[in-house]
C-alpha positions in Angstrom: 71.2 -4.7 33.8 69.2 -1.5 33.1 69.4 -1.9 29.7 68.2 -5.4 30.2 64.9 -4.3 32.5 64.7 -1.0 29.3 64.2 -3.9 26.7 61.5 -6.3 29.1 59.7 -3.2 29.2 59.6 -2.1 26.1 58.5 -5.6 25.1 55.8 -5.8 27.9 54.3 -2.2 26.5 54.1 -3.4 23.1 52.6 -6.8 23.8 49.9 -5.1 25.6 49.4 -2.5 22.9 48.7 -5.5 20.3 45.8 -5.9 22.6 44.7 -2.6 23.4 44.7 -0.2 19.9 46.7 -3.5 18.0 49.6 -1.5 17.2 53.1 -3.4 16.9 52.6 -4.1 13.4 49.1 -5.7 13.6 46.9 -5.6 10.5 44.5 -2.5 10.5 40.8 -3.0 11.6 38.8 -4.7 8.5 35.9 -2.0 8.0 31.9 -3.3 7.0 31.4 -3.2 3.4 27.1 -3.3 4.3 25.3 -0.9 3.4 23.3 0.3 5.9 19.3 0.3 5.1 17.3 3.4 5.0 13.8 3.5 6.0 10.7 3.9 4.1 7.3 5.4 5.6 4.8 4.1 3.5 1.3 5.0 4.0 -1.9 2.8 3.9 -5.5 2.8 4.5 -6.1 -0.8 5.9 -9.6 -1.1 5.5 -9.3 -2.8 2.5 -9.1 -6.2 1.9 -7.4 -8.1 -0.1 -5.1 -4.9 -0.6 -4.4 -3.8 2.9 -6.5 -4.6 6.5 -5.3 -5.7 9.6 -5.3 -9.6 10.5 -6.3 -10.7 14.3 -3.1 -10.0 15.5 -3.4 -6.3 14.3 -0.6 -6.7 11.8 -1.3 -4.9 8.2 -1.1 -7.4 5.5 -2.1 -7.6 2.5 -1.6 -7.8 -1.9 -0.1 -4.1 -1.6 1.6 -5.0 1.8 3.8 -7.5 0.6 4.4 -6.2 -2.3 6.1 -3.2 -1.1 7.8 -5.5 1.0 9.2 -7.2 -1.9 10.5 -3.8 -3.0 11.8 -3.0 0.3 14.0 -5.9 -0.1 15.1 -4.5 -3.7 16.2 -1.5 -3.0 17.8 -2.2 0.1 15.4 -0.3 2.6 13.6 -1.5 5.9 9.6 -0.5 5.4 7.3 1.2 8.1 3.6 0.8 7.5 1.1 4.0 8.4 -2.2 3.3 8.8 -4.0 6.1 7.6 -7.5 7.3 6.7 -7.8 7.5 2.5 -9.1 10.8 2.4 -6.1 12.1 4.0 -3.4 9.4 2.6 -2.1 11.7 0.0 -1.7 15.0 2.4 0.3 12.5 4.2 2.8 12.0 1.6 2.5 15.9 0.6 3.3 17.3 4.1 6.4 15.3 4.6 4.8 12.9 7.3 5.3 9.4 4.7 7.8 8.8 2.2 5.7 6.6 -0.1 1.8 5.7 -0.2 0.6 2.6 -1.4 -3.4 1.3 -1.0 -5.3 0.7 -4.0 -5.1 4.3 -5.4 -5.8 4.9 -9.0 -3.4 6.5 -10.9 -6.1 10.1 -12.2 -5.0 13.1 -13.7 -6.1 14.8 -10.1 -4.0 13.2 -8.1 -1.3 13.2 -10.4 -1.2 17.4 -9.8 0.1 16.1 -6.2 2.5 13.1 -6.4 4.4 11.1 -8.7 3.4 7.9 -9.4 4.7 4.8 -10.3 4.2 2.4 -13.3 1.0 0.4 -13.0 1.1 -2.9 -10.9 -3.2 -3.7 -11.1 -5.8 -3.3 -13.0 -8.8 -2.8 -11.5 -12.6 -2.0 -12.0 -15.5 -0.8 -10.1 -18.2 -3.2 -9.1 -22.2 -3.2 -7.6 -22.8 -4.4 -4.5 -26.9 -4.9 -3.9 -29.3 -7.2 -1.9 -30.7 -10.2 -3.8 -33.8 -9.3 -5.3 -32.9 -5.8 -5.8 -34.4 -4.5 -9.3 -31.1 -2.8 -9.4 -29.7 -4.6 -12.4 -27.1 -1.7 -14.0 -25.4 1.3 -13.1 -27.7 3.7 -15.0 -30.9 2.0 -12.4 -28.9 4.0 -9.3 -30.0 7.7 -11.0 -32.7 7.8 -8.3 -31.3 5.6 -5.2 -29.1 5.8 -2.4 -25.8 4.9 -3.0 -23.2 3.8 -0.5 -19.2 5.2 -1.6 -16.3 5.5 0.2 -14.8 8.9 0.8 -11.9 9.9 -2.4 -12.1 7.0 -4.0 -13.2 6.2 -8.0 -16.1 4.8 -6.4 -17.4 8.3 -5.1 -16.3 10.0 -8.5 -18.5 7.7 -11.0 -21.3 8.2 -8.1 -21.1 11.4 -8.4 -21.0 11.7 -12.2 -24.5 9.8 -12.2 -26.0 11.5 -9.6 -24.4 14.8 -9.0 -21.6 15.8 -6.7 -24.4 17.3 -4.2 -27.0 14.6 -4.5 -28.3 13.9 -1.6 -28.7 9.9 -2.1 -25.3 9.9 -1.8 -23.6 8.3 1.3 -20.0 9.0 1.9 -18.6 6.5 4.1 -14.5 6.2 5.6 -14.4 2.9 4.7 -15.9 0.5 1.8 -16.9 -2.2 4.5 -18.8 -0.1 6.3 -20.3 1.3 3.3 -21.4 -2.1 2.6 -22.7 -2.9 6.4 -24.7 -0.1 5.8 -26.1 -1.8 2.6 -26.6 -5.3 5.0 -28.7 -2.7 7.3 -30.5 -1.5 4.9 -29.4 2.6 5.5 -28.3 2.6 1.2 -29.8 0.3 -1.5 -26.4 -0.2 -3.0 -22.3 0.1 -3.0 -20.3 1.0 -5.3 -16.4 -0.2 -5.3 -13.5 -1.8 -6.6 -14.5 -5.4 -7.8 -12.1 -7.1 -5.8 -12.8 -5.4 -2.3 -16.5 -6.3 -3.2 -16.0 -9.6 -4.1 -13.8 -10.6 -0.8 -16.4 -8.9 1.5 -19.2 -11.0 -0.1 -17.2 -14.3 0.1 -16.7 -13.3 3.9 -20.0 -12.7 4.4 -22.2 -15.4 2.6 -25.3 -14.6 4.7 -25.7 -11.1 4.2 -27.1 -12.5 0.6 -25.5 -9.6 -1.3 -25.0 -9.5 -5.2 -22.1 -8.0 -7.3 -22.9 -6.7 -10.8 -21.0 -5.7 -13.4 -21.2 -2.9 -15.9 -19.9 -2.5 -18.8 -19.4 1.5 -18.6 -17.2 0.9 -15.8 -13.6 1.6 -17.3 -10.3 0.1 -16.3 -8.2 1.7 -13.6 -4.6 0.8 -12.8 -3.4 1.5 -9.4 0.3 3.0 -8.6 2.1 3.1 -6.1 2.8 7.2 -5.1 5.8 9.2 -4.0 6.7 12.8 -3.4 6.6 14.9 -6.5 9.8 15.2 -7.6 11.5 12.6 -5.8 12.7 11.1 -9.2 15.3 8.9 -6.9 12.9 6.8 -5.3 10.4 6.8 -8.0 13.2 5.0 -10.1 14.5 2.7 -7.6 10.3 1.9 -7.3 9.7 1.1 -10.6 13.4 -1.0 -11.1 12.0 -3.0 -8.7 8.6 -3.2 -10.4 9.8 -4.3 -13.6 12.2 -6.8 -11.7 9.2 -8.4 -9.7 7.3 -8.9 -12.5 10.0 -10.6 -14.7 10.5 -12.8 -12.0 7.1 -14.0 -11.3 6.8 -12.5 -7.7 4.0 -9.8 -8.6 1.8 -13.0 -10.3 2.3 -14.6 -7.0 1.3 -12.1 -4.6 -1.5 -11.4 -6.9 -2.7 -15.5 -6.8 -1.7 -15.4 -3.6 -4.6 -13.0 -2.1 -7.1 -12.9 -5.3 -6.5 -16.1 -6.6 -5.7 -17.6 -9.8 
């Protein structure tokens, strides 16, 4: 008899074991074979349409927005967006505070001294914004007026070149949309930019009656997309999935997408 009640106990233990740590001779627990995402900060100035601005709902989107998106999904990592001001996007990245920038930034020998970049994804080039009528017809006619830029950008360097880096006709601004209100208002006589931030703002804003002009001694820029210098680990994974996206026709579509075709 004891030995009987020994044996429906010893039973009764090990069926609630199964349930408990599923010992008994149960399989052993299947582990995840995910690999868990790491996170990206990537900083952006988004003021800058079609690159980077904020929509109604406040959300950053954007060419450079969903791009990095794309490589987000490449390399496995879940991306954070930073708004930040331009002229302080790449001591952002420097102090540790971002990961990765991304927002129209041309790839310069200056910059370069600071972060690593990545292969180009754009070509760009700078662009006049003036009032109809202006007698401004070329670059060289800005010598002796005053000129709307945005704060480090290309824009403010070629300015500068022209007119001198302490010129007082030039008119440093934090954002190229409010350097081109000012134009509307009459504060400069004309903006200088990259073309396709130009050209978007005057399609938005047909009755402000503003004209972009070309010149040729503009020279091509490319932007890049910047990381830490040194991080040689995410700068690869970056450009893997660069060279990816644009074999498989997603950069030509994010491009069409925001500047057209």
């Amino acid at each position: 008899m004891k030995k009987w009640i020994r044996n429906s106990i010893a039973g009764i233990l090990c069926l609630g074991l199964l349930t408990a740590v599923a010992g008994c001779g149960s399989q052993p627990a299947q582990t995840s074979k995910e690999t868990p995402k790491k996170v990206i900060r990537v900083a952006t100035d988004a003021a800058y349409a079609p690159f980077e601005w904020k929509n109604e709902k406040g959300e950053i989107v954007g060419f450079d927005i969903d791009l990095v998106k794309e490589i987000g999904k490449e390399i496995n990592a879940d991306v954070q967006f930073v708004d930040t001001p331009f002229d302080g996007i790449i001591a952002s990245l420097v102090n540790n505070n971002v990961d990765m920038l991304i927002s129209a930034m041309t790839i310069n020998d200056k910059r370069k001294q600071s972060v690593d970049f990545s292969k180009p994804y754009f070509v760009a080039v700078q662009a006049i914004a003036v009032k109809e009528g202006s007698p401004v017809k070329a670059f060289a006619d800005l010598k002796d007026r005053k000129v709307g830029v945005q704060n480090a950008t290309t824009g403010q360097d070629v300015v500068e070149k022209l007119l001198g880096a302490k010129s007082p006709k030039i008119a440093r601004y934090d954002t190229t949309p409010t350097a081109l209100n000012s134009l509307i208002n009459g504060d400069v006589e004309a903006v200088v930019a990259d073309k396709p931030v130009v050209q978007l703002f005057l399609k938005n804003n047909p009755s402000a009656k503003l004209v972009l002009l070309d010149d040729a001694s503009f020279e091509k820029e490319e932007y890049g997309i910047a990381v830490q210098k040194g991080n040689s680990e995410l700068l690869n994974q970056v450009n893997g999935a660069l060279d990816k996206l644009e074999k498989n026709g997603k950069v030509k579509e994010i491009s069409e997408k925001y500047l057209g075709k």
